[in-house]
Structures are given as C-alpha cells and as structure tokens.
C-alpha positions in Angstrom: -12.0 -10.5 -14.7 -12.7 -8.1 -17.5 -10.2 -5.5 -18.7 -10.8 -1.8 -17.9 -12.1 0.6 -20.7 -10.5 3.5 -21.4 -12.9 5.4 -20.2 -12.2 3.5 -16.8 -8.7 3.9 -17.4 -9.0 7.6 -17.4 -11.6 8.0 -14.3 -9.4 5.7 -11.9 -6.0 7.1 -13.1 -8.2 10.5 -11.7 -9.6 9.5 -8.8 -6.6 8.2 -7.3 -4.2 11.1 -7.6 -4.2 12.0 -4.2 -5.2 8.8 -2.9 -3.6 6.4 -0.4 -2.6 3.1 -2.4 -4.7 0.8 -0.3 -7.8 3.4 -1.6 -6.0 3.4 -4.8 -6.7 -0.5 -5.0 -9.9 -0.5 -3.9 -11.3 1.9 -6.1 -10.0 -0.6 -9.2 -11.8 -3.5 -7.2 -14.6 -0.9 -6.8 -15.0 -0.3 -10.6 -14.4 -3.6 -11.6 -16.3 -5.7 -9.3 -19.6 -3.6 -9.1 -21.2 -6.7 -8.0 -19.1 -6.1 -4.6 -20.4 -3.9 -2.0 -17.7 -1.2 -2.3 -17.5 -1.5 1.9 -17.2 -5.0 2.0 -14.1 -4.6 -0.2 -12.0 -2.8 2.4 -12.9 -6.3 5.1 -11.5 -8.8 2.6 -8.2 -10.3 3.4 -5.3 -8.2 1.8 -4.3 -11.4 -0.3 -7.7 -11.4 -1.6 -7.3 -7.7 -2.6 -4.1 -8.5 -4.5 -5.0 -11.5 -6.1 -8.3 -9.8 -7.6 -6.2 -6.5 -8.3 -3.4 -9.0 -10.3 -6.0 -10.1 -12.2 -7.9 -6.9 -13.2 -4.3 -5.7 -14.2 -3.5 -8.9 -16.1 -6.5 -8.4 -17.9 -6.2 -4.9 -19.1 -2.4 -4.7 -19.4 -1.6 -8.9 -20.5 0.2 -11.0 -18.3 3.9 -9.7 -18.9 4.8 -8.0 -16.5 8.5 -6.6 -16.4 10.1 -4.6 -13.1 12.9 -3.8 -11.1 14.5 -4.4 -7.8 17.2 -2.2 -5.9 20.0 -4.5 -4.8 20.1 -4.0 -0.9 23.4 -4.7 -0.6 25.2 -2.3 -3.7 21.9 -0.7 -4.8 22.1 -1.9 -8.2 18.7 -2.2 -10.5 17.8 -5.5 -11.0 15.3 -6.1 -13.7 13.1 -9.2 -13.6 10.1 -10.5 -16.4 7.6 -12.7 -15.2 3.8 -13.9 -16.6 1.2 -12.6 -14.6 -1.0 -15.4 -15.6 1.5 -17.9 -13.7 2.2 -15.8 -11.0 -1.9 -15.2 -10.6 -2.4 -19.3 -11.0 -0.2 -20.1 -7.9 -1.9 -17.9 -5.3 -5.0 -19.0 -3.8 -7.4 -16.5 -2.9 -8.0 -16.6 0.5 -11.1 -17.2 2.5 -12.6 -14.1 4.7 -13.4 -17.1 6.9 -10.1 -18.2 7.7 -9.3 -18.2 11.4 -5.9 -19.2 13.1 -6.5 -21.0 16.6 -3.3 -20.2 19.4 -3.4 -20.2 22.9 -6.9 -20.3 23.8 -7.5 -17.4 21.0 -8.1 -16.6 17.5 -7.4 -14.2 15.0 -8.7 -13.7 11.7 -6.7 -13.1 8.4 -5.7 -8.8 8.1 -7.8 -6.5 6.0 -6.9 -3.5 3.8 -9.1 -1.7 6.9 -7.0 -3.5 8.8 -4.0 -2.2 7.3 -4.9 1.5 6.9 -5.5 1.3 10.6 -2.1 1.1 11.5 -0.5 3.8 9.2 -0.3 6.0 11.8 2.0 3.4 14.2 5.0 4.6 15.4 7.1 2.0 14.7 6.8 -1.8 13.6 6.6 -3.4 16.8 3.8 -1.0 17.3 2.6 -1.6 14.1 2.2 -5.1 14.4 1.0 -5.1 18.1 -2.6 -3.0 16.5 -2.8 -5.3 14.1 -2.9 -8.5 15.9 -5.0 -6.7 17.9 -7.5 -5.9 15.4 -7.1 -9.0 14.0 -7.9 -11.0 17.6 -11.4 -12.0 18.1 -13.4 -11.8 21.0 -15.9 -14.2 22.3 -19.0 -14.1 19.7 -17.5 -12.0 17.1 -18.8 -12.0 14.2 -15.7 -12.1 11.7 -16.1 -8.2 10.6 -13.1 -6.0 11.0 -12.9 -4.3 14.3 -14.4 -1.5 15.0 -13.2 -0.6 18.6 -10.5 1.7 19.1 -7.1 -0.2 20.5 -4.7 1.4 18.9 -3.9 3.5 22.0 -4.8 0.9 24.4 -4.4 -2.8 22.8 -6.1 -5.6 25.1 -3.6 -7.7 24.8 0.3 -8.0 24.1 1.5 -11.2 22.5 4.7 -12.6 23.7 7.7 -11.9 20.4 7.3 -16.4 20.0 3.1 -16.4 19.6 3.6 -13.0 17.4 6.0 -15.1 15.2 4.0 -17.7 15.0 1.0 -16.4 14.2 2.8 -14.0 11.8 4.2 -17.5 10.3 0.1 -18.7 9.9 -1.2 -15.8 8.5 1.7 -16.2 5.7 1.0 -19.7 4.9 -3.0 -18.8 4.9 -2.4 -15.7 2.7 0.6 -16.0 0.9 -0.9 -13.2 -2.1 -0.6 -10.9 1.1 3.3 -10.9 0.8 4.5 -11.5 -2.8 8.2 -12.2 -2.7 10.6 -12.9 -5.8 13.8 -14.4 -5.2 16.8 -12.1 -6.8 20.2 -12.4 -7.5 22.4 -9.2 -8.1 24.6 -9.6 -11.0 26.6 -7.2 -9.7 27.7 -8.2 -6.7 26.2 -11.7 -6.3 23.9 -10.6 -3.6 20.7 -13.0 -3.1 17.6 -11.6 -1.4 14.0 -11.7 -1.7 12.4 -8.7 -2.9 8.4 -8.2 -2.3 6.3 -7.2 -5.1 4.0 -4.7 -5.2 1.2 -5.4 -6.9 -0.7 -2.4 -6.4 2.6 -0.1 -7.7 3.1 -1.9 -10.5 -1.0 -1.9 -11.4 -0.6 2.1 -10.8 2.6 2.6 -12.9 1.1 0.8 -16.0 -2.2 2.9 -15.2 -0.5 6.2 -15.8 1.1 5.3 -18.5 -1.7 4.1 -20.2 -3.6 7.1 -18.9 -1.1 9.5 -20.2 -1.2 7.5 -23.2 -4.9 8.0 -24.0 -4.7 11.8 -22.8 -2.1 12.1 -25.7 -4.9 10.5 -28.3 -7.7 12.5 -27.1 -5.7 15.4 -27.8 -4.8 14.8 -31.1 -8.1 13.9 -32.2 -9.9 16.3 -30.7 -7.8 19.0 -32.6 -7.5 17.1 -35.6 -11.6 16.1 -35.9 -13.3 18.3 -33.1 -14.4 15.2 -31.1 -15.9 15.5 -27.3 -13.2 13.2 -25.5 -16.0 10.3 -24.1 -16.5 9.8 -28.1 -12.8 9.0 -28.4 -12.6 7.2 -26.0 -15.3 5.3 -26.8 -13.7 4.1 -30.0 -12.1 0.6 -30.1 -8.3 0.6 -29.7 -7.6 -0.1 -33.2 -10.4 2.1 -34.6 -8.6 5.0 -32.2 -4.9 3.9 -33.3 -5.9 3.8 -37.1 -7.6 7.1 -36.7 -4.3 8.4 -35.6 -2.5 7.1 -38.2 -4.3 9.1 -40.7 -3.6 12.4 -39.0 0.2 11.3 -38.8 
C-alpha cells in the first residue's frame, strides 16, 4: 500500500467533512486503490475494508499507533501504544467468497453496504435481524450484496441460538471486522475489551496532518507567493526546510 500525498491528504481530509465514516473509508480505499472499482469497494467484507484502510494509514502515518480508551466502569482514560505493522500482520483479509452454511441456509460475510443499510434500525435486535437478512442468500444468488428491500419486511427471523451462532462464524471468518484490545484500568482494576476503530483513528491522524499542511501552505504562500498545489508538491523535507528559513 503506498502512502497518501499531501495533495491526497488535503482532498480526502475535504471530501469527507460531512461524510458518514463508512463513506469516509471508502473514499481513502477509493483514492488509494484506483485499481478498484470504487462500487465494488462498498460489497467487500467490512474486515477487508479495515484491514486495507490499516494499511493505507500505516503507510502514510508509520505503524505506531497510540490511543485511548474510556474505562466503562469509572470512565477513566486509558492510553494504549501498539505497532500497526503487528497488528496489520495478524488479521487475514477476508475472502468476499466466504459463506457460512446453517440450517439448510447460508449467509455471506457483511459489507460496508451492508452496514450503511442498517443505520437507520431502531434498535440492535432490529439492527441485526436486517443484516442477517441481507446477509442470507437465496437459492442462485450470485454473492453481490442485496439489493431487495427487507428492512421493513425481513423474510426470515432467526431464532436468538442460530443468530449467535452465526454472529460467532462471521467473527472467526472476519475477525479485522471487530478489532478488540484487551484493557486494564489502572484506576480501578477494571478489565474489558475495548474495540478499535480503525477508521477514527485513520480520520483523527488525517486532520491533523491536514491541518498541519494547511498551516505550511500558509506560511509559504505569504512568505514566497506560491499557488498551494506547488507546495504541496514539494517533498516533506524540501517543505519543512523551506520553513525553517522563514522561521
């Protein structure tokens, strides 16, 4: 995966303002991956999506990657450090293939379609009844994310032990779709797993990389006149050593 340029830094950090972060991760697949229909993106497994999107942000930011966790029982911050590069290393990517075979039925792995589907869901239950059920394959489907309707109307409602276990196999499948970290308060000894979000952190380190390169183009602009695509255009040390001249 190649880094983003700052010019791509810039034009994401943009274009995702007022984005959802599912759209917000796809456009970084988008620009990174031009080789990917930008369509097809949205039908890949979500563990696909945040493996690819760890790795774009590993690449342009480096693989440390430092954070924070709210205890849930005394609401403490908990900070945790961990290399991307290991973290990327132990999830596999999954296949858009992958089917899990239940009771006479199968169901394909979620999709970030999949997922902005269900936004709208009233609660989790019914949140997780529209997903199996987009997930859940008919007779000679072809694998592609649903494209019926069910929200309103599922076909089907899976009894609470075959939700759990297919919720248990689509884990195990696509474990990048549900990052978890174990955590320990130090406060209050508390032990819990917090998730990580991938796509967050990617977005935090964006802005302030953004913001960062906003703050150069600015000062070299008024210090040399320069149209901000040739600043940006600059290597980073060429840019920071042109800042250090102007103080």
């Amino acid at each position: 995966m190649r880094p983003l340029s700052a010019a791509q830094v810039l034009a994401l950090w943009d274009a995702g303002q007022t984005r959802h972060p599912i759209d917000r991760a796809l456009l970084a697949l988008a620009l990174a991956m031009p080789e990917e229909a930008p369509d097809e993106l949205a039908d890949r497994p979500v563990g696909w999506r945040e493996v690819n999107l760890l790795a774009l942000r590993n690449a342009t930011f480096g693989s440390a990657l430092d954070g924070y966790a709210p205890c849930p029982s005394c609401g403490a911050l908990m900070e945790f450090g961990l290399d991307g590069a290991d973290l990327l290393d132990s999830l596999p990517a999954p296949d858009s293939n992958t089917r899990i075979a239940l009771d006479g039925q199968q169901w394909r792995l979620p999709s970030s379609r999949d997922q902005a589907a269900i936004l709208a869901a009233p609660d989790p239950e019914t949140a997780v009844d529209w997903l199996l059920d987009r997930c859940r394959m008919d007779e000679g489907d072809s694998g592609q994310a649903s494209t019926v309707n069910r929200k309103n109307s599922p076909k089907l409602k899976c009894s609470p032990a075959l939700v759990g276990e297919i919720e248990s196999r689509m884990e195990a499948l696509d474990p990048a779709a549900d990052i978890r970290l174990a955590m320990r308060c130090t406060d209050c000894g508390h032990a819990w797993d917090a998730v990580l979000d991938v796509g967050a952190c990617f977005w935090d380190e964006l802005g302030s990389r953004a913001h960062q390169l906003l703050e150069s183009v600015h000062r070299l602009a008024s210090a040399y006149g320069w149209r901000e695509a040739e600043i940006l255009a600059l290597s980073p040390a060429r840019r920071a050593a042109y800042l250090n001249m102007i103080g």
